[in-house]
N, C-alpha and C positions, 0 to 999 in steps of 0.2 A: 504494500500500500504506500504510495509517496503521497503524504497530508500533508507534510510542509513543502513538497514543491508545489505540490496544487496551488496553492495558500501563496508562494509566491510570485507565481505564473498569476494569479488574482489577481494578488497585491500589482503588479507590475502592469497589468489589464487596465485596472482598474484607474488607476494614475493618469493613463494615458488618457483614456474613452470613455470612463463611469461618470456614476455620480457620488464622490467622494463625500464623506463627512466634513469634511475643511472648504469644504465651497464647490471648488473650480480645478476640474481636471486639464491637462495641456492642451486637448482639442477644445476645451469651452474658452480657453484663455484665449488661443488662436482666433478663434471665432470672433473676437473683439477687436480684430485690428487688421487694415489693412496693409499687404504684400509692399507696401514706397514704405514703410515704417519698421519692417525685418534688418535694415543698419541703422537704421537712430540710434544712438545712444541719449537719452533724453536727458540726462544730466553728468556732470562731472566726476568719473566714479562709478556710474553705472554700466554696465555691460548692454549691448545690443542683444533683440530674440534673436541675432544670426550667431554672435556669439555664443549666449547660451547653448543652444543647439550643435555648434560647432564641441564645442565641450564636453558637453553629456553623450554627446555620439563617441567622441572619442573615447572616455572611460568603461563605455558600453562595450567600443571595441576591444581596446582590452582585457576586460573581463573575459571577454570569448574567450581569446586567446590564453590567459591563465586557466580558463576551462577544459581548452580544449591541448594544452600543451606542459600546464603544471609552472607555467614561468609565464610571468610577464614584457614587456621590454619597455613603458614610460615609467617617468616619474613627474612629480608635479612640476617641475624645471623642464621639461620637454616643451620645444620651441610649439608643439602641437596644443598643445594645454589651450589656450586663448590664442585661435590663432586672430591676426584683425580686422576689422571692418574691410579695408582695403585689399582684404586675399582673399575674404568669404566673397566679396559681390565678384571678384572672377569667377567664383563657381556657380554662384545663382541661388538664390534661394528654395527654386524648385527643388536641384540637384542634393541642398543644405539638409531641406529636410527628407528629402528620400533616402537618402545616406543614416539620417536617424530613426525613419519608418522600418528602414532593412535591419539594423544592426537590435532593434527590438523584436521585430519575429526571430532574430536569427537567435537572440539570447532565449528566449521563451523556447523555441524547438530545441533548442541544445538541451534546456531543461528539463521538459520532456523526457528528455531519454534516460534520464537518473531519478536515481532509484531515493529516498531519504538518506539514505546511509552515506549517499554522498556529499551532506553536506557537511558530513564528521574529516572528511579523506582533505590531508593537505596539500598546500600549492606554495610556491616561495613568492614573495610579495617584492618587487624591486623596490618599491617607495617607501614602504618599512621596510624593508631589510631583513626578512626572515620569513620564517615558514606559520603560516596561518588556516584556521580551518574555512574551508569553500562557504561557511555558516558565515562567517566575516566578511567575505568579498559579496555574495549574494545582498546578506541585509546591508552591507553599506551601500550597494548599486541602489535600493529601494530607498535608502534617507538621502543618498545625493539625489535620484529624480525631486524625493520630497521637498527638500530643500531649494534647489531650480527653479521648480514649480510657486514656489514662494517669491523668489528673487523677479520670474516674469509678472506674478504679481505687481508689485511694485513698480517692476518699468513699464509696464501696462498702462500703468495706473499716470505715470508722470508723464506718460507719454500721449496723455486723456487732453492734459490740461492747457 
């Protein structure tokens, strides 16, 4: 029986496309702004939704990758981390978000295929520096979405006014 990967595969569902208890999942948030607004950065310190995206896609991607190989190869000094407004609009914001539409099924089918037990089984973390259980990299991928998700709040929001 995999009840916590179900339960994460939700959790990870849910974020995107539900109707969350904390308001507003990424597709409702989306839904409030228009595509000339994806590099605004609305204020001083605030990050762009291409940024963000660019971000979260990343992390996502290596998550896979620690998944699927036991190592990862960023850390948060990875020139990829934030990459900027002026590199994200060469790719387009289509291309921005499909790149984090894929790298989200891709995580959920990976998940899929395991079993509970695997989120006991360890991976070596390059950013910490050591070996951690797949229990850690999983829930932290679901508090960074959560966290994100709050961060486009805000520039959503500053980005109203």
């Amino acid at each position: 029986m995999n009840t916590l990967i179900n339960y994460i595969i939700d959790q990870l569902t849910e974020i995107q496309h539900g109707k969350i208890w904390i308001g507003s999942s990424y597709q409702s948030k989306l839904s409030k702004v228009d595509e000339h607004l994806f590099f605004t950065r609305p204020i001083e310190g605030l990050h762009s939704i291409a940024e963000i995206f660019s971000h979260v896609t990343l992390w996502r991607q290596e998550t896979i990758l620690k998944i699927q190989t036991g190592k990862g190869s960023k850390t948060d000094d990875c020139e990829e981390n934030w990459l900027p407004n002026e590199v994200l609009k060469t790719k387009g914001w289509e291309r921005i978000k499909s790149e984090y539409d894929t790298s989200l099924s891709q995580l959920i089918n990976l998940l899929k295929e395991k079993e509970d037990s695997f989120l006991d089984e360890k991976y070596y973390d390059t950013d910490f520096k050591g070996e951690y259980a797949y229990s850690f990299l999983i829930n932290g991928m679901l508090q960074h979405d959560i966290y994100h998700l709050g961060q486009l709040g805000i520039i959503i929001k500053y980005l109203h006014q």
